[in-house]
Structure formats: structure tokens, C-alpha cells
PDB file of N, CA, C and O in Angstrom:
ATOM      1  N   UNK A   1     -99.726  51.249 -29.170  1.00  0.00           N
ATOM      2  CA  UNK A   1     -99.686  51.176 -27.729  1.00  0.00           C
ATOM      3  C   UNK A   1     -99.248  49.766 -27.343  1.00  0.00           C
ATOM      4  O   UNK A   1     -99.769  48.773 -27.850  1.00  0.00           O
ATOM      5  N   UNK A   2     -98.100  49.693 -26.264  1.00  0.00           N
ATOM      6  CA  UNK A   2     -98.061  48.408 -25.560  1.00  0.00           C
ATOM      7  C   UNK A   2     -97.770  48.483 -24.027  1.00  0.00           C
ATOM      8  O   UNK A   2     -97.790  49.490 -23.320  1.00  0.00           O
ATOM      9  N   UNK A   3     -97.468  47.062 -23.635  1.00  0.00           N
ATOM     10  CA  UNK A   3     -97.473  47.548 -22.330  1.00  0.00           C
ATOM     11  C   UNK A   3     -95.971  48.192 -22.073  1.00  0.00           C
ATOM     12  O   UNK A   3     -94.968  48.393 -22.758  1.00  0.00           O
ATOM     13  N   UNK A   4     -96.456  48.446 -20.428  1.00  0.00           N
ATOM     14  CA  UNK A   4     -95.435  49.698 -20.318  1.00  0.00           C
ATOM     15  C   UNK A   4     -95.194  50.991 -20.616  1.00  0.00           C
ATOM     16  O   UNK A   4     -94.194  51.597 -20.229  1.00  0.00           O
ATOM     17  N   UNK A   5     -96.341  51.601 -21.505  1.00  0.00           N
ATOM     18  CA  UNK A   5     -96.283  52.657 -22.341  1.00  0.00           C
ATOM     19  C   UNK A   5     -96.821  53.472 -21.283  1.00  0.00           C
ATOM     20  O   UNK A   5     -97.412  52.716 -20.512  1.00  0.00           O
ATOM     21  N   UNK A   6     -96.893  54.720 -20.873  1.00  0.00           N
ATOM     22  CA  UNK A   6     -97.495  55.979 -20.434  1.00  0.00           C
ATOM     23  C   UNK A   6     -98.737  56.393 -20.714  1.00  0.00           C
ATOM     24  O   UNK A   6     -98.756  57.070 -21.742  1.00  0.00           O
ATOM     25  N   UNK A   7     -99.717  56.262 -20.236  1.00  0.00           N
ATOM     26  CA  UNK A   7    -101.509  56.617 -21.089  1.00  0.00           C
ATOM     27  C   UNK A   7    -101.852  57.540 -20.347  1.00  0.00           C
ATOM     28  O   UNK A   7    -101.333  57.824 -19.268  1.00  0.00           O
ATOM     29  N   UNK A   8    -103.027  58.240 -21.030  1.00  0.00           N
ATOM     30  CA  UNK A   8    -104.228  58.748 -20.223  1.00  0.00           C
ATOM     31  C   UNK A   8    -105.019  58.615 -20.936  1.00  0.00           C
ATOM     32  O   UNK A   8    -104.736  58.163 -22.045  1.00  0.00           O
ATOM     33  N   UNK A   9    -106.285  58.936 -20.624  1.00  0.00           N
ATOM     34  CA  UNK A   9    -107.539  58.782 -21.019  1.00  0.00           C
ATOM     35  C   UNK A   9    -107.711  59.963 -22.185  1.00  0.00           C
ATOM     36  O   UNK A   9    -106.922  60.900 -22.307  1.00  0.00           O
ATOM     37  N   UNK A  10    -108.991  59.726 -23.093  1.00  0.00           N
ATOM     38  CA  UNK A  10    -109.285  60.424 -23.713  1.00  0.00           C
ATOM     39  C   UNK A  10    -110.132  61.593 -23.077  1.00  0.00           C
ATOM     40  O   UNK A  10    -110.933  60.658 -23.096  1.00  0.00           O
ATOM     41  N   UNK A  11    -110.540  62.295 -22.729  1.00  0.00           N
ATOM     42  CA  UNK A  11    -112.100  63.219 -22.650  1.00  0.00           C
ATOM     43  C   UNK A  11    -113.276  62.586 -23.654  1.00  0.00           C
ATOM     44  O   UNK A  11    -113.106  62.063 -24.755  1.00  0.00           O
ATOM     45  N   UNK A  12    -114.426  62.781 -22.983  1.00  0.00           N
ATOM     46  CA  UNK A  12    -115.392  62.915 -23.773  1.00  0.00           C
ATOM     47  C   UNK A  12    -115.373  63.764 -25.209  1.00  0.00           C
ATOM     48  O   UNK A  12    -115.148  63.262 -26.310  1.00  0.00           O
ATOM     49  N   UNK A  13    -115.528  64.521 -25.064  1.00  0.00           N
ATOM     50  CA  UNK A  13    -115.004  65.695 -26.503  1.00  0.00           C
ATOM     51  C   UNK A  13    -114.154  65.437 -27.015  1.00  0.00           C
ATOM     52  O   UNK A  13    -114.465  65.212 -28.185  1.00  0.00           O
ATOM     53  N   UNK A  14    -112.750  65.264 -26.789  1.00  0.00           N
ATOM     54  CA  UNK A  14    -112.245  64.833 -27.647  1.00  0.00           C
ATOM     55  C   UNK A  14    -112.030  63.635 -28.372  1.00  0.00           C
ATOM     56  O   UNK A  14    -111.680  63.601 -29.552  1.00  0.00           O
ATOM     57  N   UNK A  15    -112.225  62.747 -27.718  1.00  0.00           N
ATOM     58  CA  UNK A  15    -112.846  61.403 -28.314  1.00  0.00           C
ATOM     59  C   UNK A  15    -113.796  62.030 -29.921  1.00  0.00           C
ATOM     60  O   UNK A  15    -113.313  61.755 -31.020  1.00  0.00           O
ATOM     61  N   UNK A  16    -114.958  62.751 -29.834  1.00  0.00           N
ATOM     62  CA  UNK A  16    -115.811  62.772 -30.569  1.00  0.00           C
ATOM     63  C   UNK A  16    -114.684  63.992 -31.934  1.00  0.00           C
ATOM     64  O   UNK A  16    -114.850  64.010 -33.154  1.00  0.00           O
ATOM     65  N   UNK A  17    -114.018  64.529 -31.418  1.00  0.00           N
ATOM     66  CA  UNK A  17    -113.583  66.081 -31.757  1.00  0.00           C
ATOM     67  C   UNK A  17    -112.142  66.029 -31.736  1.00  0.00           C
ATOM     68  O   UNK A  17    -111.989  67.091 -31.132  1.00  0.00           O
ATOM     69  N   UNK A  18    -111.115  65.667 -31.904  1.00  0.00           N
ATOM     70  CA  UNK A  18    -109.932  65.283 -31.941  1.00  0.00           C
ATOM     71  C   UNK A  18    -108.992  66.409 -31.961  1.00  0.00           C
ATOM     72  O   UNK A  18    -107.937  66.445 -31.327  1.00  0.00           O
ATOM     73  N   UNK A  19    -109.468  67.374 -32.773  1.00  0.00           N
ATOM     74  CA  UNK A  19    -109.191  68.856 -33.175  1.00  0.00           C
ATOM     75  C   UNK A  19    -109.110  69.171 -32.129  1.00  0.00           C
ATOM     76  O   UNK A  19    -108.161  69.945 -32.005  1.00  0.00           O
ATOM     77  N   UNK A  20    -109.940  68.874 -30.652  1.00  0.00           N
ATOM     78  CA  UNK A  20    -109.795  70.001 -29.264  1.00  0.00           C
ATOM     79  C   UNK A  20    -108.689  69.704 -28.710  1.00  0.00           C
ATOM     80  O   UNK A  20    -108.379  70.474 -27.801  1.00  0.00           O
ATOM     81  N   UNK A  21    -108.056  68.965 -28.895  1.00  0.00           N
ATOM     82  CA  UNK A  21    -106.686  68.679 -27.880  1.00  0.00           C
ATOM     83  C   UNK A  21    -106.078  69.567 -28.123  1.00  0.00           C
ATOM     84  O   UNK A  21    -105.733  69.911 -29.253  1.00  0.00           O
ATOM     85  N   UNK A  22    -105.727  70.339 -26.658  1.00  0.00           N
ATOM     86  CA  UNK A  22    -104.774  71.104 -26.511  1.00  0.00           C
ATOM     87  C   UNK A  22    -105.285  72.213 -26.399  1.00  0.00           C
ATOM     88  O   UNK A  22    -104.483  73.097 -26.100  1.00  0.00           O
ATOM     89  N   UNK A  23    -106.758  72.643 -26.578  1.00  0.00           N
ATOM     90  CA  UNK A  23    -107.260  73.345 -26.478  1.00  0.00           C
ATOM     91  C   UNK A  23    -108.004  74.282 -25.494  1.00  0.00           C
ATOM     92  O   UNK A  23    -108.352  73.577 -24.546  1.00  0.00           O
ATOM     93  N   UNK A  24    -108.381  75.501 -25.313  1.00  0.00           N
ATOM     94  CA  UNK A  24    -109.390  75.121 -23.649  1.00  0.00           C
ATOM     95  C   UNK A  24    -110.029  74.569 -23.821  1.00  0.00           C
ATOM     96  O   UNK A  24    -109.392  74.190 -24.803  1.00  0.00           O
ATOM     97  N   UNK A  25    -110.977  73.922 -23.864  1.00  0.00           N
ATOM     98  CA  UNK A  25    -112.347  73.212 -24.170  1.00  0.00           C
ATOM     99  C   UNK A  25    -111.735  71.649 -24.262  1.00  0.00           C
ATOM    100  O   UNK A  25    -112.468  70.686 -24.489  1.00  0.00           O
ATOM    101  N   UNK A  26    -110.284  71.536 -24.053  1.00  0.00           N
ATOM    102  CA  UNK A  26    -110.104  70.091 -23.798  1.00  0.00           C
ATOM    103  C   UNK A  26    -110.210  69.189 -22.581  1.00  0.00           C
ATOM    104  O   UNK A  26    -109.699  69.606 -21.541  1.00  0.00           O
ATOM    105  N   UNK A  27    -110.767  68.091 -22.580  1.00  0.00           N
ATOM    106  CA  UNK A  27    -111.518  67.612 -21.357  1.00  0.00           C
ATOM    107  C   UNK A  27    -110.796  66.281 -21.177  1.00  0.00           C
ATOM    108  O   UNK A  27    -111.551  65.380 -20.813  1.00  0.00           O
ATOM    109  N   UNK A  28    -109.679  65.979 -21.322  1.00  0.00           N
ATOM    110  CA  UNK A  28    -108.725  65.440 -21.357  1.00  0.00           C
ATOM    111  C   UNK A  28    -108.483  64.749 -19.676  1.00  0.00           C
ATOM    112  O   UNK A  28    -107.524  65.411 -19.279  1.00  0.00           O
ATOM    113  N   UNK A  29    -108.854  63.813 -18.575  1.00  0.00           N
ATOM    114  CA  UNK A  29    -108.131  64.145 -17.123  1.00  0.00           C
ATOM    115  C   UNK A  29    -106.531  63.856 -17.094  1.00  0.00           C
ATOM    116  O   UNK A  29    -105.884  63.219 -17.925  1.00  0.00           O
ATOM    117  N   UNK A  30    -106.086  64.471 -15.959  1.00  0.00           N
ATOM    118  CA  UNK A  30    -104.566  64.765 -15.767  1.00  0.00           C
ATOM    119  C   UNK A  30    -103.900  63.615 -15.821  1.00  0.00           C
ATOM    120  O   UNK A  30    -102.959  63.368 -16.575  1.00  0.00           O
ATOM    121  N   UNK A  31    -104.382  62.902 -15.022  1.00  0.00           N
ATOM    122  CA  UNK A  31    -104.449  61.459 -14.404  1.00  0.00           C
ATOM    123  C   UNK A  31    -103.745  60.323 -15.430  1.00  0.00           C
ATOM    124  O   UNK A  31    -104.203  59.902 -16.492  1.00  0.00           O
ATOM    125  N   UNK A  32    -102.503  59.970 -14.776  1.00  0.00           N
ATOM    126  CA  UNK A  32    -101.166  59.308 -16.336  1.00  0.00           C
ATOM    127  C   UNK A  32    -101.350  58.058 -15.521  1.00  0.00           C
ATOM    128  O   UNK A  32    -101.217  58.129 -14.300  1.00  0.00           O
ATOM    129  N   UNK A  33    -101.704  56.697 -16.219  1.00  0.00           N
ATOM    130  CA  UNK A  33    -101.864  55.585 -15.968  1.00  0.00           C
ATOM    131  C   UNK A  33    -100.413  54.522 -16.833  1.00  0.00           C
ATOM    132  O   UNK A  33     -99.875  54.888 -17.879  1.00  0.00           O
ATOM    133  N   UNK A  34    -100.156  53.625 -16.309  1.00  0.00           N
ATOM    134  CA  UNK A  34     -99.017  52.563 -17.464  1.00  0.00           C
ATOM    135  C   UNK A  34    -100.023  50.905 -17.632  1.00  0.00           C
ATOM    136  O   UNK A  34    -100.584  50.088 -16.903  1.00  0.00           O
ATOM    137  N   UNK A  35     -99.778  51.130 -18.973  1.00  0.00           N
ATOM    138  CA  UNK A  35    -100.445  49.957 -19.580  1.00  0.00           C
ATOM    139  C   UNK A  35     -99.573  48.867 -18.680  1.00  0.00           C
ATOM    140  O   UNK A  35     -98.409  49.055 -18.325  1.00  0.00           O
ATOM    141  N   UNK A  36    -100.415  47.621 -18.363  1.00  0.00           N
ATOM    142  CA  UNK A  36    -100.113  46.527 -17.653  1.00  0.00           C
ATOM    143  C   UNK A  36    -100.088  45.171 -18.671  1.00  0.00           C
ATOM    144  O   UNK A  36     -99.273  44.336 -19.062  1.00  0.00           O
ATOM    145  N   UNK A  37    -101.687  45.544 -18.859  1.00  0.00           N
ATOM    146  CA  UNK A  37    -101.558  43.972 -19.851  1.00  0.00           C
ATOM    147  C   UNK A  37    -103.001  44.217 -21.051  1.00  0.00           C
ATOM    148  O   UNK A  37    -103.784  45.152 -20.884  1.00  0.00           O
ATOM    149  N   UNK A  38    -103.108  43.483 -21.906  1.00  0.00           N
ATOM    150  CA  UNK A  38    -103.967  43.620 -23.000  1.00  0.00           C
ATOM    151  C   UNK A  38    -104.687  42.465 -23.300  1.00  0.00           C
ATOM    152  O   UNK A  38    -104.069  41.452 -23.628  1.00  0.00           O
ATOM    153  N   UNK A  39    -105.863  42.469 -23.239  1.00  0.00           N
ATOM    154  CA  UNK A  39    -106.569  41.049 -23.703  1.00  0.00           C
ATOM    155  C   UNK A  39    -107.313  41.765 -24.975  1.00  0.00           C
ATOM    156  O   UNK A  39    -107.827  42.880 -25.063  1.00  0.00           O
ATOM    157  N   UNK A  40    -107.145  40.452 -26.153  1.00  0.00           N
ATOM    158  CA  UNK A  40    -107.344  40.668 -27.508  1.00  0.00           C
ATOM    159  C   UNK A  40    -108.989  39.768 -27.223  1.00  0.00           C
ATOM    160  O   UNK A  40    -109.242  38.563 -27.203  1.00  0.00           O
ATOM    161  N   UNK A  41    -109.790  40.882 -27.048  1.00  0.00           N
ATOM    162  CA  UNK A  41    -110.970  40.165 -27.441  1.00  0.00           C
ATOM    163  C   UNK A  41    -111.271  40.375 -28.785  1.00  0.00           C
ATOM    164  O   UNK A  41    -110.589  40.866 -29.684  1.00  0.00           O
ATOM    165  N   UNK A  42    -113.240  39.587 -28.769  1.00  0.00           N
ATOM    166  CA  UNK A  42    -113.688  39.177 -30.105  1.00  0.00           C
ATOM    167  C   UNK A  42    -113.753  41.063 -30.936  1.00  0.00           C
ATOM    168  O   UNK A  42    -113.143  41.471 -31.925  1.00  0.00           O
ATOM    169  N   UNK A  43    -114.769  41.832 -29.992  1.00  0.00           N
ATOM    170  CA  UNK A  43    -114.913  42.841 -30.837  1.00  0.00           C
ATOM    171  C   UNK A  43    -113.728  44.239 -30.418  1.00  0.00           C
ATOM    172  O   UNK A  43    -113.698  45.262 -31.101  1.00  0.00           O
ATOM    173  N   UNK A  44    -113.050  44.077 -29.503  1.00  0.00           N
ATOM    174  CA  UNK A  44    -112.583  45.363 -28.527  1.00  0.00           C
ATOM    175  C   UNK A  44    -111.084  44.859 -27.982  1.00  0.00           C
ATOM    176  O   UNK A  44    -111.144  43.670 -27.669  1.00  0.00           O
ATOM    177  N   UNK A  45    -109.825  45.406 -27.795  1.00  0.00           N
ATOM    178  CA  UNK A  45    -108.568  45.116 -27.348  1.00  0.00           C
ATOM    179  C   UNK A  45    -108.858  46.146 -25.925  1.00  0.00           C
ATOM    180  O   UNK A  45    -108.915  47.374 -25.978  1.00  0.00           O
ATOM    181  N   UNK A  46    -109.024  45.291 -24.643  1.00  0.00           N
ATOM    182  CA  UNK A  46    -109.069  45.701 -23.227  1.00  0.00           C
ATOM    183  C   UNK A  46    -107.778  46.167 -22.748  1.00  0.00           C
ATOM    184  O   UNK A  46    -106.863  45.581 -23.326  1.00  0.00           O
ATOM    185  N   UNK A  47    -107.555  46.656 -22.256  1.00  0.00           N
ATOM    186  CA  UNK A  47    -105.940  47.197 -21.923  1.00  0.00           C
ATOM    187  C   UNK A  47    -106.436  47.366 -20.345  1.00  0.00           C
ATOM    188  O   UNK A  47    -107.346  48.002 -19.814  1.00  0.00           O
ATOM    189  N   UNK A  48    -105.581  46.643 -19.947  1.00  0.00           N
ATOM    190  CA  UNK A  48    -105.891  47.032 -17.735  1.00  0.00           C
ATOM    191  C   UNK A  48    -104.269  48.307 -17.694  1.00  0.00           C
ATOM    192  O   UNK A  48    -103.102  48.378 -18.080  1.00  0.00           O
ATOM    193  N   UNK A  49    -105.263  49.042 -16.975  1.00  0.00           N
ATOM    194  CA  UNK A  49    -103.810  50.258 -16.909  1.00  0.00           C
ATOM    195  C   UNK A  49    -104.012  50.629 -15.296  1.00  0.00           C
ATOM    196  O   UNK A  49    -105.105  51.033 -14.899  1.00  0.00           O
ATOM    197  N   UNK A  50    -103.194  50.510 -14.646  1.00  0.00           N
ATOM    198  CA  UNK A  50    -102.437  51.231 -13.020  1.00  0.00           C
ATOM    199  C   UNK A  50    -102.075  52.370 -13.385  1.00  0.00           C
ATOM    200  O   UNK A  50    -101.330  52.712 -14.304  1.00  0.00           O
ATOM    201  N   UNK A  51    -102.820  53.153 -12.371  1.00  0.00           N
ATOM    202  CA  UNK A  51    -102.827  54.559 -12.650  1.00  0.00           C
ATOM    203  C   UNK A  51    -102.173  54.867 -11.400  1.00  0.00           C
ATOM    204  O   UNK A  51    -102.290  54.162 -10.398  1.00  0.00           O
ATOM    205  N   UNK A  52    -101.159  56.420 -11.491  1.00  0.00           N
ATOM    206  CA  UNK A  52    -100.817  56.999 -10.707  1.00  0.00           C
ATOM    207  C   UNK A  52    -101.046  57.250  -9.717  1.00  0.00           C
ATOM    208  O   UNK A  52    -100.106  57.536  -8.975  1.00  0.00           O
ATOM    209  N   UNK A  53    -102.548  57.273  -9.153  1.00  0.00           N
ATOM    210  CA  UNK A  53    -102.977  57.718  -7.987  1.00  0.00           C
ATOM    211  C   UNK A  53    -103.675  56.504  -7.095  1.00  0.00           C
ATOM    212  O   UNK A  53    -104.286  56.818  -6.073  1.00  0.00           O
ATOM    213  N   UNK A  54    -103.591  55.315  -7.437  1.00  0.00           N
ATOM    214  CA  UNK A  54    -102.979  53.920  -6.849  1.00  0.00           C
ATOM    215  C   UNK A  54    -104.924  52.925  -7.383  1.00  0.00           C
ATOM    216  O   UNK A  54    -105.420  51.885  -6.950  1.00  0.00           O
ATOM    217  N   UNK A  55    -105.410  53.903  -8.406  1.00  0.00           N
ATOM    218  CA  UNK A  55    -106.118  52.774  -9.051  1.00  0.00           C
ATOM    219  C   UNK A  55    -105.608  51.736  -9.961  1.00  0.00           C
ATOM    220  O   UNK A  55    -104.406  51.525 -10.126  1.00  0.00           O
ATOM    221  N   UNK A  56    -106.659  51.026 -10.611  1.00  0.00           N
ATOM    222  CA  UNK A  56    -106.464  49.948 -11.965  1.00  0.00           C
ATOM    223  C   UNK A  56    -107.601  49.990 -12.460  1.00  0.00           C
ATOM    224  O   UNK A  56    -108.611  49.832 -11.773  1.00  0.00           O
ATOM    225  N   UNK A  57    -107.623  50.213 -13.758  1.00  0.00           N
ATOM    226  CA  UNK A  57    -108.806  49.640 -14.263  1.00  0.00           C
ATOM    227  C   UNK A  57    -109.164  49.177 -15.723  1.00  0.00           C
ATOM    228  O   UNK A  57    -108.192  49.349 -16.459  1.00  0.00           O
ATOM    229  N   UNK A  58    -110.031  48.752 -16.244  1.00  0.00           N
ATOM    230  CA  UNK A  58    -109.973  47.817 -17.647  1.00  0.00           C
ATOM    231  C   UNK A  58    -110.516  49.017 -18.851  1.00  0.00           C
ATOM    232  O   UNK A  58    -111.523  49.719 -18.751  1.00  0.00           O
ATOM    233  N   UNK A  59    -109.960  49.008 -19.488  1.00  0.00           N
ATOM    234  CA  UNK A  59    -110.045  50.183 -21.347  1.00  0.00           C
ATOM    235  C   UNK A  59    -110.377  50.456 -22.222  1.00  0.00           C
ATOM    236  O   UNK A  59    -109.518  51.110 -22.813  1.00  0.00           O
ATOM    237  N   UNK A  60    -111.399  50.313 -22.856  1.00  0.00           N
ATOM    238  CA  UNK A  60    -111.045  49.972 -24.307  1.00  0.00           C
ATOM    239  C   UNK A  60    -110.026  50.860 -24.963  1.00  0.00           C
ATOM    240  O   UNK A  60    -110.205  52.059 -24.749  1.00  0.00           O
ATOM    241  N   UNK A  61    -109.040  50.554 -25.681  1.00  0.00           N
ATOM    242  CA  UNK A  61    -108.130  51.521 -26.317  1.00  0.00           C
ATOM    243  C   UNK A  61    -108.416  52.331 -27.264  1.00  0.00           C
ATOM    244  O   UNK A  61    -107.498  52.972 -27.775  1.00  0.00           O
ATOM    245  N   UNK A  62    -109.828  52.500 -27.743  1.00  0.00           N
ATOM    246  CA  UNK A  62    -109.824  53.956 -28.563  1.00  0.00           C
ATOM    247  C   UNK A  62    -109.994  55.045 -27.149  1.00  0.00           C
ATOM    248  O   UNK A  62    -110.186  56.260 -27.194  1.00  0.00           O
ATOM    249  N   UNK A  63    -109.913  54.534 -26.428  1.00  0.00           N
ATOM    250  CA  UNK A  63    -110.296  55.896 -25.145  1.00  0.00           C
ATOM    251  C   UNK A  63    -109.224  56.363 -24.454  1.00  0.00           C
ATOM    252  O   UNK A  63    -109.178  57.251 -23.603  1.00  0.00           O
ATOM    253  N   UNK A  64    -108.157  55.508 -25.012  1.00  0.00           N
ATOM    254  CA  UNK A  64    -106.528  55.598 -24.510  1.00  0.00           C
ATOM    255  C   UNK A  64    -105.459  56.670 -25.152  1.00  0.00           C
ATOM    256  O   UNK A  64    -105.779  56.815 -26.332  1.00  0.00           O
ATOM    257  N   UNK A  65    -104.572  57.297 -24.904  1.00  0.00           N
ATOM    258  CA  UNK A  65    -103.900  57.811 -25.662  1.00  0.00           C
ATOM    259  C   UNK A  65    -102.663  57.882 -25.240  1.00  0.00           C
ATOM    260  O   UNK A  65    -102.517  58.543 -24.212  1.00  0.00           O
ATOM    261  N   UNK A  66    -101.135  57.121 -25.993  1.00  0.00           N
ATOM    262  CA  UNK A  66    -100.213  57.612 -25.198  1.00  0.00           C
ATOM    263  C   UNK A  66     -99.797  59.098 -25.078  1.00  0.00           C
ATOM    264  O   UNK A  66    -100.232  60.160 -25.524  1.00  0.00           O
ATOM    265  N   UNK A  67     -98.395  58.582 -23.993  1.00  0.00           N
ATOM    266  CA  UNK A  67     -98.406  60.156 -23.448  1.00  0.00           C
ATOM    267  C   UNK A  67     -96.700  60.492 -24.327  1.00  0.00           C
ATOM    268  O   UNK A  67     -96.175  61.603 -24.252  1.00  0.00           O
TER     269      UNK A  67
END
């Protein structure tokens, strides 16, 4: 992932369950955000992403997925 890239969020479930994507039971939201910028912290890489529907907000990137 870098910036500029296309994201959305993970779901709960699939985060844990990886196998559900794509599935019914995938909990995935619709909601397509673009990576902005990335701060390399000590334990976690923060990613701030602007989302489509005129939020922003800060990431951790295992919860990210491009699109």
C-alpha cells in the first residue's frame, strides 16, 4: 500500500476470517477512501485516508485493504 492507492476498510470478520471475503457474511463497508499520507510509528504504520463521502481519518493498515 502507498499513498494514492484506493482503500477500504476491512470488516470485523474478515479481519479475523479472511476466507469470508466475498462472501455473504462479508462485513466489509462500501465506503472507498485514498491513502493521503503514512506515519511510520514505533509499533503500528498509521495511514490518514480521505474518504469518499468527505471524511478523514487515521488507520492502522492491517485494517486496510487495497481496492
Amino acid at each position: 500500500m502507498k499513498v494514492g492507492d484506493l482503500v477500504r476498510l476491512k470488516g470485523e470478520w474478515v479481519q479475523k476470517n479472511p476466507w469470508m471475503r466475498g462472501t455473504l457474511i462479508d462485513d466489509n463497508p462500501k465506503t472507498l477512501g485514498i491513502v493521503v499520507s503514512v506515519d511510520n510509528g514505533h509499533l503500528h504504520e498509521l495511514w490518514k485516508i480521505e474518504w469518499l463521502d468527505g471524511r478523514s481519518s487515521v488507520v492502522m493498515g492491517s485494517k486496510l485493504e487495497v481496492v
